[in-house]
C-alpha positions as CSV (number, residue, x, y, z in Angstrom):
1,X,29.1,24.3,19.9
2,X,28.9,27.7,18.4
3,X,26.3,30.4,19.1
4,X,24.7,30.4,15.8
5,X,24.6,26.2,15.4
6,X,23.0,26.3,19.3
7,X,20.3,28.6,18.5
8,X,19.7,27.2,14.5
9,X,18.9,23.7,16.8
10,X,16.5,25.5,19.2
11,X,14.2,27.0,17.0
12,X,14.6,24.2,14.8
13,X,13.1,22.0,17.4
14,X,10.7,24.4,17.9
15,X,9.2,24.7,14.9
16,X,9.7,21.7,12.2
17,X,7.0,20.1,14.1
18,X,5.1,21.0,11.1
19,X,4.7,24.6,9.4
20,X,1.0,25.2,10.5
21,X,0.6,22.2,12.5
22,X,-2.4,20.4,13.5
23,X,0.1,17.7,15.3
24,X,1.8,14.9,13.8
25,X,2.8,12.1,16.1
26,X,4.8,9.1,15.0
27,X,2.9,6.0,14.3
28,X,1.4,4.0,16.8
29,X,-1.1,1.7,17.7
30,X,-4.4,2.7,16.9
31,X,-5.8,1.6,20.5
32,X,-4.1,4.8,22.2
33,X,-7.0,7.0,20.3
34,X,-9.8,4.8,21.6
35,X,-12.3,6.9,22.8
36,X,-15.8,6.9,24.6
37,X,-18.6,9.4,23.6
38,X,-20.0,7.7,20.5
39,X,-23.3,6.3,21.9
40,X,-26.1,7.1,20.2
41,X,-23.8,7.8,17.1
42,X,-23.2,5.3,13.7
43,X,-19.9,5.1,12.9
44,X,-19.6,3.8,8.8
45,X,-16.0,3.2,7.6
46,X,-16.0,4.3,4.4
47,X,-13.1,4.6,1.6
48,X,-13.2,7.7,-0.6
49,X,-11.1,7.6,-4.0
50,X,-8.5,10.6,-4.2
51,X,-6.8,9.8,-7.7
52,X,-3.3,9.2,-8.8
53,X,-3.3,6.2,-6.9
54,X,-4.7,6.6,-3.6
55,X,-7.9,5.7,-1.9
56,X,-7.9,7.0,1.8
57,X,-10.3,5.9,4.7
58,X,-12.5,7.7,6.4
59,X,-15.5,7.4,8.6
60,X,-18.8,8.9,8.2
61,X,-20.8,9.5,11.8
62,X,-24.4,10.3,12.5
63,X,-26.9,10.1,14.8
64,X,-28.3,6.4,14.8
65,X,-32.0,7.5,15.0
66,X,-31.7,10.3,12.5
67,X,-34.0,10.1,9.6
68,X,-33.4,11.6,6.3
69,X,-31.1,13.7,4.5
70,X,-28.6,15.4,7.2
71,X,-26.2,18.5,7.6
72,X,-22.7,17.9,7.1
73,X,-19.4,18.6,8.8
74,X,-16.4,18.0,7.2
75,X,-13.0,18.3,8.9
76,X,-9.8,19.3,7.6
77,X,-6.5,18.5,9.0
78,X,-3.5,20.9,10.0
79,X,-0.4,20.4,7.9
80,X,1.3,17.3,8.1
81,X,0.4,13.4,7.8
82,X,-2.7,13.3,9.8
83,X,-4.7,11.0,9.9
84,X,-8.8,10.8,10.7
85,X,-9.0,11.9,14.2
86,X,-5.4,14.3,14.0
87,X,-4.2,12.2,16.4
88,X,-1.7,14.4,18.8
89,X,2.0,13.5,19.5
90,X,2.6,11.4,22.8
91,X,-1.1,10.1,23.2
92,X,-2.5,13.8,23.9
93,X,-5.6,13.4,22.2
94,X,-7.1,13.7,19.0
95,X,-8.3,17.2,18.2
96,X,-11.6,15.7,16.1
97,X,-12.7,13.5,17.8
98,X,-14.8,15.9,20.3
99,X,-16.1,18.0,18.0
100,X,-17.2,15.3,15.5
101,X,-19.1,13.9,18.4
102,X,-20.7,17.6,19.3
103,X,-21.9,17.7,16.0
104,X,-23.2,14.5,16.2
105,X,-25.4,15.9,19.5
106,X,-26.8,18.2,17.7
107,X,-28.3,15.9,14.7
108,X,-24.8,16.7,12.0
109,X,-23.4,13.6,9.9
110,X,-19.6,14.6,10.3
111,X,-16.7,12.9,7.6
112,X,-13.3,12.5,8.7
113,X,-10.6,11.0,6.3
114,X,-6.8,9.7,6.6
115,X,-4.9,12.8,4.8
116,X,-3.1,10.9,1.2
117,X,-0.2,9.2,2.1
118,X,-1.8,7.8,5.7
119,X,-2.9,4.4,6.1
120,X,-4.5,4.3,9.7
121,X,-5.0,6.0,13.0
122,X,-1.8,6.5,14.7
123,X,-0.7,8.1,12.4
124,X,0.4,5.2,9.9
125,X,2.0,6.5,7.4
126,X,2.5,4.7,3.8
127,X,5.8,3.9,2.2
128,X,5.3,5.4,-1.2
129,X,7.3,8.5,-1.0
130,X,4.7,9.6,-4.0
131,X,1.9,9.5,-1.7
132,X,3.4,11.1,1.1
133,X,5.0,14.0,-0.5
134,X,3.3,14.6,-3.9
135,X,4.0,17.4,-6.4
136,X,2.8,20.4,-5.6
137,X,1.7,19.4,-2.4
138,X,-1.0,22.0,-0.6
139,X,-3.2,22.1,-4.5
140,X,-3.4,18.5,-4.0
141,X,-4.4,18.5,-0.4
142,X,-6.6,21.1,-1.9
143,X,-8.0,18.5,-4.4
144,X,-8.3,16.1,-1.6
145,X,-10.2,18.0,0.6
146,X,-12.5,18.7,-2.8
147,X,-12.7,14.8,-3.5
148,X,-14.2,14.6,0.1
149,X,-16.7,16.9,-0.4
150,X,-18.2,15.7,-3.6
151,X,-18.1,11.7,-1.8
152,X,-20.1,13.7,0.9
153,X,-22.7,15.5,-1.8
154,X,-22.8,11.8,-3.3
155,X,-24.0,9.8,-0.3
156,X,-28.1,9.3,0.4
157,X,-27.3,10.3,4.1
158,X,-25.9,14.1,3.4
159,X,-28.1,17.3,2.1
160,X,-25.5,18.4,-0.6
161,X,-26.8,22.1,0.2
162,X,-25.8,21.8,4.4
163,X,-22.0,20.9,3.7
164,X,-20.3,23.1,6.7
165,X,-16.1,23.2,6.6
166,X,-14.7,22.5,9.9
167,X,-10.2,23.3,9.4
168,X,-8.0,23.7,11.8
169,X,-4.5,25.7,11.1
170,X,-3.7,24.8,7.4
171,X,-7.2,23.5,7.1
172,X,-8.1,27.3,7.4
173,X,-6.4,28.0,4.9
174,X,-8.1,25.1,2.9
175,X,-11.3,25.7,3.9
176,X,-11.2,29.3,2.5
177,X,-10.0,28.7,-1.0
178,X,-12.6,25.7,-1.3
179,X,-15.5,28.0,0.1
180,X,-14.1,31.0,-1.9
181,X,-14.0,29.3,-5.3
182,X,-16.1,26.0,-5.2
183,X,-16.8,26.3,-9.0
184,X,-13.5,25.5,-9.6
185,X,-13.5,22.6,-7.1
186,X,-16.5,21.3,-8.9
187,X,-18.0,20.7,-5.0
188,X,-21.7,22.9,-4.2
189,X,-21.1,26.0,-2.3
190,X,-20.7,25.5,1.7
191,X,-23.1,25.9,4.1
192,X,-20.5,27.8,6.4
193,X,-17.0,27.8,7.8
194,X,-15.4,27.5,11.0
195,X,-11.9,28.1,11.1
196,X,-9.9,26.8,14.0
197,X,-6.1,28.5,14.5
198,X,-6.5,30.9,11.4
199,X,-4.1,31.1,8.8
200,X,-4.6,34.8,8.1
201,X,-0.9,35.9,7.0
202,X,1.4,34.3,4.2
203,X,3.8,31.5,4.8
204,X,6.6,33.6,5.1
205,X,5.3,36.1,7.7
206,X,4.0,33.3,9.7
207,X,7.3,30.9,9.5
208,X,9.2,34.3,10.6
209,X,6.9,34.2,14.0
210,X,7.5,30.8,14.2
211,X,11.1,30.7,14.0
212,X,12.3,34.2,15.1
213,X,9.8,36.1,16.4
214,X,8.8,34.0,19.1
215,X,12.3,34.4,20.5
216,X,12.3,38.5,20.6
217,X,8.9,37.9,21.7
218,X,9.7,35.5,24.9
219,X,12.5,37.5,25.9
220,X,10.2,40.6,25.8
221,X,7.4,38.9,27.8
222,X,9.4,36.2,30.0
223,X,12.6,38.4,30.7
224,X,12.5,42.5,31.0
225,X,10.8,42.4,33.8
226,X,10.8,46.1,34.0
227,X,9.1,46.4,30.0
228,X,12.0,48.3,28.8
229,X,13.0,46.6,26.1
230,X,16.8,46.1,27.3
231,X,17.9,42.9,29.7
232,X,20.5,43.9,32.3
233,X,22.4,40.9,33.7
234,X,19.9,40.2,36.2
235,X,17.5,40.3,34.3
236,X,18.9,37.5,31.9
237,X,19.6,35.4,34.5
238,X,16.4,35.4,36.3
239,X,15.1,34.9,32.9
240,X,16.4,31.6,32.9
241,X,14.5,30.1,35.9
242,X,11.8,27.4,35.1
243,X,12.8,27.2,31.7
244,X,13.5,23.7,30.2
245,X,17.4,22.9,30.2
246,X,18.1,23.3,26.5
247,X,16.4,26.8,26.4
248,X,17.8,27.9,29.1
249,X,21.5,26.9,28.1
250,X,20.7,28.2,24.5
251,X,19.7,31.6,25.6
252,X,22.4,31.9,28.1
253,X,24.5,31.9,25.1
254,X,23.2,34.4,23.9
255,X,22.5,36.7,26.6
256,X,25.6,35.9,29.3
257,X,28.9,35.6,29.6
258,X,29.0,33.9,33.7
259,X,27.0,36.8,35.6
260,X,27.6,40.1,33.0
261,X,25.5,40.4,29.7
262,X,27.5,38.5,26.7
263,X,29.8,41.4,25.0
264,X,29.4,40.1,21.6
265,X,25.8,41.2,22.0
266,X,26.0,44.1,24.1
267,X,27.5,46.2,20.9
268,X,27.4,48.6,22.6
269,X,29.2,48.3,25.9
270,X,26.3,49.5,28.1
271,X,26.2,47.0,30.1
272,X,22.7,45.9,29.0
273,X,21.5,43.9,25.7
274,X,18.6,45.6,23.9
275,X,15.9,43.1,22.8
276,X,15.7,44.1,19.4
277,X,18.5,45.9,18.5
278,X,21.5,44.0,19.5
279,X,19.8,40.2,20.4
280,X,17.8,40.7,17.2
281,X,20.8,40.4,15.0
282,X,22.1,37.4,16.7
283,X,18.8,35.6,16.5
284,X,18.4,36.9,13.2
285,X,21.6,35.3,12.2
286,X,21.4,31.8,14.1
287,X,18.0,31.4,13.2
288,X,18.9,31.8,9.0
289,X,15.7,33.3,8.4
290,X,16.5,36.2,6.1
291,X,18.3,32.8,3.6
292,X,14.3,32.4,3.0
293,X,12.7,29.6,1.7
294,X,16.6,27.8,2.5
295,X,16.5,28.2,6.1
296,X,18.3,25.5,7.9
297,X,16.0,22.5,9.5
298,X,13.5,23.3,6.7
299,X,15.1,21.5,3.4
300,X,12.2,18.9,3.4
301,X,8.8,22.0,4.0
302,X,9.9,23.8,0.7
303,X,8.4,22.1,-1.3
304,X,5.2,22.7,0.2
305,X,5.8,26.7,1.2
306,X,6.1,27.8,-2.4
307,X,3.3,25.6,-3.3
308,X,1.0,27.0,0.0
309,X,2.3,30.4,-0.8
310,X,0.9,30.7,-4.5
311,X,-2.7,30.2,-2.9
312,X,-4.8,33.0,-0.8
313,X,-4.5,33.2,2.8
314,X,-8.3,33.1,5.0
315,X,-7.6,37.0,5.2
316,X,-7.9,36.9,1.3
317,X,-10.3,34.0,0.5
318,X,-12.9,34.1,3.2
319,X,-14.0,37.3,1.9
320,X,-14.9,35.6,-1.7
321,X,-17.4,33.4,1.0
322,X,-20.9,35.0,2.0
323,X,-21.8,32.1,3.8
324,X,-22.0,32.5,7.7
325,X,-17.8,32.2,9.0
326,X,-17.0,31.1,13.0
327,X,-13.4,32.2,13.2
328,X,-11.6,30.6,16.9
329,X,-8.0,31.4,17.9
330,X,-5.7,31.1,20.9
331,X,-4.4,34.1,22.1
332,X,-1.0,32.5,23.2
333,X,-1.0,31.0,19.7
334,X,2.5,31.3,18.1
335,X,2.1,29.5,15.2
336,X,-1.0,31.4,13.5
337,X,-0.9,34.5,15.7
338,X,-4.9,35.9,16.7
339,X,-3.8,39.1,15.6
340,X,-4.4,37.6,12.4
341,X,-7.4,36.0,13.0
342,X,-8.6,39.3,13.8
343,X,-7.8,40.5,10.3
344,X,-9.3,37.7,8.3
345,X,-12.7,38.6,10.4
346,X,-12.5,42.3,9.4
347,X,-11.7,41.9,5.5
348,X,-14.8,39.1,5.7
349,X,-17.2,42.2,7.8
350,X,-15.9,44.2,5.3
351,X,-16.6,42.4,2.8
352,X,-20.2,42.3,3.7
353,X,-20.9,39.3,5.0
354,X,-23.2,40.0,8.1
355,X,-23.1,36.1,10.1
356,X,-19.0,36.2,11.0
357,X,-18.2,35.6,14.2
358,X,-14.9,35.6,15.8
359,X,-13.8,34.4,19.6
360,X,-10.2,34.8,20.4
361,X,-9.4,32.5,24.1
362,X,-7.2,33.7,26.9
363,X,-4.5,31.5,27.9
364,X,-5.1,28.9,24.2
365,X,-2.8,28.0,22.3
366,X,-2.4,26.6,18.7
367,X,-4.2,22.8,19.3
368,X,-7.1,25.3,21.2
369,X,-6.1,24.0,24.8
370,X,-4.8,26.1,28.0
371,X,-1.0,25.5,27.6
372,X,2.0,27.7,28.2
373,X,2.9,30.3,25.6
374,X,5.9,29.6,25.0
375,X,6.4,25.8,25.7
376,X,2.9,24.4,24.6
377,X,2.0,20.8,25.1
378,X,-0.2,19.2,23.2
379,X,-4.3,18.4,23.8
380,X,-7.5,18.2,23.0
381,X,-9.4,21.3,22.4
382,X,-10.8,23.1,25.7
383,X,-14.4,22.4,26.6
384,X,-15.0,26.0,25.7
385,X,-14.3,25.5,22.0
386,X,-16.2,22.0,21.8
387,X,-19.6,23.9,23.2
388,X,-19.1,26.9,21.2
389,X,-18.6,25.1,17.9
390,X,-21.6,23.0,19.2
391,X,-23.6,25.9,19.5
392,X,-22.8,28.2,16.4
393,X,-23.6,24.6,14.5
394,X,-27.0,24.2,16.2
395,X,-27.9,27.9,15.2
396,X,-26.8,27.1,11.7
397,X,-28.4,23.8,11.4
């Protein structure tokens, strides 16, 4: 197998997960999200009308002895066919499902709903390819969301004036241009945001990360040792150690030839491969990112990244918001970098909006667990998260 085809199926694999992922698993029996921590807490199945065809479930919580109209979260899904609880790949856990019962503690109705095209928890997805991937796909997941919002101002439960936004990764994104614009949503302004993974950089700049970037990145961070920015030989091979198989093999064709750098990347003859200037290009190259939108792996997302990328980022709809904003990101977050997050809290300070808060975690990743940087795995988010979500929700109340 060539270079270029080895390294197109490694970041491939690393990314197509999904494109801001919230984690997509395939379907499976609805008994592997059972979960405890509902006592005390309601749980009405409900059915919510999107249009063009499709009525989705969804399950309205709140506190059994709660009298009167209540607060409201509603949470929005990463990318992808989620369903209710965004149900993890390989039985990991279901991201909502803690914090819908946090809020719960602290006397919050909370709405979850199956994204359009999913049929149950698992996921289960439908077989209409209409409802799975609909024209112009992120304004309708857009319109969803709104549809949810307005069942929510609807019900005799929910003060239509208390509806908070709770996304996570592309339900960042969604949660900005619905708090930025709700006129145009024809849902009442929210109460507040809290933005989980923050989508505060275009699609391109973040699939670049995702695909590229995060190799320079890793090879910066997990191989030159000595912070250089050039790998001699040893350095590439001790590089390798504790990495999965695949990785390993895929960077060792890229970085060595036996036990001396690779001399179609060394360009030139030093002895040493520099980081950026000479394993750059390869990646650059294998990877097909610079054939943006048509990079290979990603024929089925590109639909969806022209559609996401004619809407605002959080960086440039959370402003529009003056509503108080809880911004959360993982610093070893790769997919929606907390560099970012960082921005999208300045413009919104900037802006003049004096109830922001931002809180970047140490060791975090995307899902908003302690994980590896650079080969994440999947879970709920960390206690930390849960309690300070809890917490900015009981001072908003």
């Amino acid at each position: 197998m060539t270079t270029m085809k080895k390294l197109q199926r490694l970041t491939v694999g690393l990314a197509v997960t999904a494109v801001l992922v919230g984690g997509v698993g395939a379907a499976r029996s609805a008994a592997t999200t059972t979960r405890s921590g509902w006592q005390g807490i309601t749980r009405e199945q409900v059915r919510i009308d999107f249009g063009t065809g499709w009525v989705t479930k969804a399950e309205l919580t709140y506190p059994t002895r709660a009298k009167g109209r209540l607060p409201l979260v509603v949470f929005l899904h990463g990318s992808g066919h989620n369903d209710m609880n965004q149900t993890l790949p390989e039985g990991r856990g279901a991201t909502f499902v803690p914090l819908a019962q946090a809020a719960s503690r602290e006397g919050f109705a909370t709405l979850r709903f199956n994204k359009r095209g999913v049929t149950d928890i698992g996921p289960v997805e439908s077989t209409d390819p209409a409802q799975l991937n609909p024209k112009n796909p992120y304004d309708q997941i857009q319109r969803d969301a709104a549809s949810v919002v307005r069942f929510a101002a609807g019900s005799t439960r929910i003060d239509p004036s208390r509806i908070f936004l709770l996304g996570h990764s592309e339900g960042t994104n969604v949660a900005a241009n619905l708090a930025a614009d709700p006129g145009r949503f024809g849902i009442p302004e929210p109460a507040g945001v809290v933005a989980m993974g923050v989508v505060g950089r275009d699609i391109r700049t973040l699939l670049t990360l995702q695909i590229f970037g995060r190799l320079l990145l890793q090879l910066h961070d997990e191989f030159d040792v000595d912070g250089d920015g050039r790998l001699t030989a040893r350095e590439a091979t001790d590089g390798l150690i504790g990495q999965p198989a695949e990785v390993a093999d895929q960077f060792r064709s890229v970085l060595l030839d036996g036990d001396t750098v690779r001399a179609g990347t060394d360009t030139d003859h030093d002895g040493q491969i520099a980081i950026d200037a000479e394993a750059g290009p390869v990646l650059r190259a294998a990877t097909g990112i610079d054939n943006y939108p048509n990079v290979p792996g990603l024929e089925t997302l590109q639909e969806y990244v022209a559609d996401i990328a004619r809407f605002p980022t959080v960086t440039e709809a959370l402003p529009r918001f003056a509503g108080p904003t809880l911004l959360l990101n993982g610093e070893n977050d790769l997919q929606t970098p907390a560099r970012a997050a960082l921005a999208a809290d300045a413009a919104v300070a900037a802006a003049g909006n004096g109830d922001h808060t931002l809180v970047i975690y140490p060791g975090m990743a995307h899902t908003m667990n302690v994980t590896a940087k650079f080969q994440p795995v999947f879970g709920d988010p960390d206690r930390r998260v849960v309690d300070d979500i809890r917490g900015w929700l009981k001072a908003h109340r």
